[in-house]
C-alpha positions in Angstrom: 0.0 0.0 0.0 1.8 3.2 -1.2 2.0 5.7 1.5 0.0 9.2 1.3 1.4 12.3 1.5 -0.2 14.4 3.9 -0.8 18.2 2.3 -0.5 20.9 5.4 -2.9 23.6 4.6 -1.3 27.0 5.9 -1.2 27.2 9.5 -2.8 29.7 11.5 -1.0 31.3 14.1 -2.9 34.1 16.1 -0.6 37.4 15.0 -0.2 38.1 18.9 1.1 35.1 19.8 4.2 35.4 17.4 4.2 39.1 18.8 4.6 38.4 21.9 7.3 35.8 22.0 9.7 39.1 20.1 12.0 40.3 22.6 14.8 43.2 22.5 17.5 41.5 23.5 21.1 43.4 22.5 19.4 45.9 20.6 17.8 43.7 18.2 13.9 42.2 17.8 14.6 38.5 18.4 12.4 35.6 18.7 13.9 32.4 21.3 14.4 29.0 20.2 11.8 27.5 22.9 9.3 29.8 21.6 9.8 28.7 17.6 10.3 25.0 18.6 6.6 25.4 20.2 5.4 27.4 17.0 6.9 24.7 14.5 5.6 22.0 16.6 9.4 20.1 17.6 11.2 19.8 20.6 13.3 22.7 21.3 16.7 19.7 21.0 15.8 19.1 17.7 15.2 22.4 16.7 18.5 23.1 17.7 20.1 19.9 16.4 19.3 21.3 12.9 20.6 24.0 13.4 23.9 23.3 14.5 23.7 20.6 11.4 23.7 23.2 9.2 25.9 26.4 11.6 27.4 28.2 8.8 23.7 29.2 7.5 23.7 31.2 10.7 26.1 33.5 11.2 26.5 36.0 14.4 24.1 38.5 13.2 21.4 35.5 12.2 21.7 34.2 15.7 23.6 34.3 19.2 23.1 32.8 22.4 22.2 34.1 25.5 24.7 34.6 28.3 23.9 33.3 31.8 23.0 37.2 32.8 20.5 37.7 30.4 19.5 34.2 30.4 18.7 34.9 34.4 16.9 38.4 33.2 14.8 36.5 31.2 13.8 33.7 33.4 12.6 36.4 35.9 10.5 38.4 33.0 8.7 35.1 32.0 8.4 33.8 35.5 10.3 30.7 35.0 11.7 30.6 38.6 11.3 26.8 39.7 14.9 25.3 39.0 13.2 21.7 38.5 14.8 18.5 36.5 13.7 18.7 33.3 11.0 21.0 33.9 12.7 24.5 32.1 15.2 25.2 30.4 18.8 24.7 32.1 20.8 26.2 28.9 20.0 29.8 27.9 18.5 29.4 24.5 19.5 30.7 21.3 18.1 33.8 20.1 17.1 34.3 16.1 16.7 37.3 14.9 14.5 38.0 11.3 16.8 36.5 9.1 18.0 33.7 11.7 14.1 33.1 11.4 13.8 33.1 8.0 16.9 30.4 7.8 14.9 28.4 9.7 12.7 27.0 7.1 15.7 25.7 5.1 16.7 23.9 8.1 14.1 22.3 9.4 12.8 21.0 6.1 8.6 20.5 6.7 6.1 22.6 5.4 5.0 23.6 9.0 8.3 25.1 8.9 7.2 27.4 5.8 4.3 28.4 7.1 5.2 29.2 10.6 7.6 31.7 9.1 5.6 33.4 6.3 3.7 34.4 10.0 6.9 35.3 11.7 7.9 37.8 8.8 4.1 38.8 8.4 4.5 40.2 12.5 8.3 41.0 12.1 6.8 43.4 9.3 4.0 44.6 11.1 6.2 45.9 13.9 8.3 47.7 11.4 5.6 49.6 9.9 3.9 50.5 13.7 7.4 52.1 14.3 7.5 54.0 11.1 3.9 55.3 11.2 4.7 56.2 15.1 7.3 58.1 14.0 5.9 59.7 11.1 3.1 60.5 13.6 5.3 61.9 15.8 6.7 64.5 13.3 3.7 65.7 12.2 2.6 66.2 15.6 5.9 68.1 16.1 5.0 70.1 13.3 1.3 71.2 14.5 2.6 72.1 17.7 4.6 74.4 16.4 2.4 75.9 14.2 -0.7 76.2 17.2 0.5 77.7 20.3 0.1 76.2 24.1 -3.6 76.1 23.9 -3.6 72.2 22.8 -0.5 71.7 24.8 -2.5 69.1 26.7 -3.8 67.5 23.6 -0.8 67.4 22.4 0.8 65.7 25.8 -2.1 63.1 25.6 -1.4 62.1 21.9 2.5 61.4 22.8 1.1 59.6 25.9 -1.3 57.5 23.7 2.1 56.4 21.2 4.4 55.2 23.8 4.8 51.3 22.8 2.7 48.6 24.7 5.8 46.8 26.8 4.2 43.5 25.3 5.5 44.0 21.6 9.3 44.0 22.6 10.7 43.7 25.8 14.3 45.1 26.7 16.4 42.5 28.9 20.0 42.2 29.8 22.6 44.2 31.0 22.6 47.7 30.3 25.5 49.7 30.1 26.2 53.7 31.6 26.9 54.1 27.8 23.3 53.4 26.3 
């Protein structure tokens, strides 16, 4: 009996759940190898196994891993505290940024794999163009309080209030030097 191929459909993925497993880590939006092993459906072992299969597709800016510091930063932020056997992570993970993300696919060789990332690049886009329209907001509020004078002052003041980012979409963690 010949064996059937089973056709994976695309896969949905809630948009918030990709954007909320981004981080900030060392200046750059990253996503955490526990968090895409869960997304492409693998143990976060194999995911990694792949990867270092195939290490020279992922070069220092494609990927990194965490140092102990910001690994223990992290376990705080996500409230992984309990230091059980086999219950959390005991390595800090690696951390992929966009085009570590993209590389993925190539690695990991499934169609899940494809269609978890067209997601991924669908919400590493979508940030992009909330922080370009912020700013561009921001400079043409810039420009009308200029041109108006402190009688919107408070509208003005509630507007900027109203564009800070929700901490949610990209959280800072790690050391941070007297220099930043």
């Amino acid at each position: 009996m010949a064996k059937e191929k089973r056709k994976v459909t695309a896969v949905a993925i809630q948009p918030e759940l990709i954007e909320s497993s981004i981080y900030l880590i060392r200046g750059q939006k990253v996503m955490l190898s526990m968090h895409l092993a869960e997304l492409y459906e693998v143990e976060p072992r194999t995911l990694i196994q792949a990867v270092k299969r195939k290490v020279n597709r992922f070069p220092s800016d494609f990927m990194f891993r965490l140092t102990k510091d910001e690994f223990a930063s992290l376990r705080s932020q996500l409230v992984i505290l309990d230091k059980g056997r086999g219950r959390y992570p005991k390595y800090p993970p690696y951390a992929f940024t966009e085009h570590g993300v993209a590389m993925l696919s190539t690695v990991l060789n499934s169609e899940r794999a494809v269609h978890v990332n067209i997601n991924i690049m669908r919400a590493f886009v979508r940030l992009r163009q909330l922080i370009v329209s912020n700013e561009s907001l921001g400079r043409k509020i810039a420009t009308m309080e200029r041109k108006y004078d402190s009688q919107f002052k408070v509208v003005f003041d509630a507007i900027r209030e109203l564009m800070k980012p929700a901490s949610k979409t990209a959280r800072t963690i790690g050391f941070k030097s007297d220099d930043d």
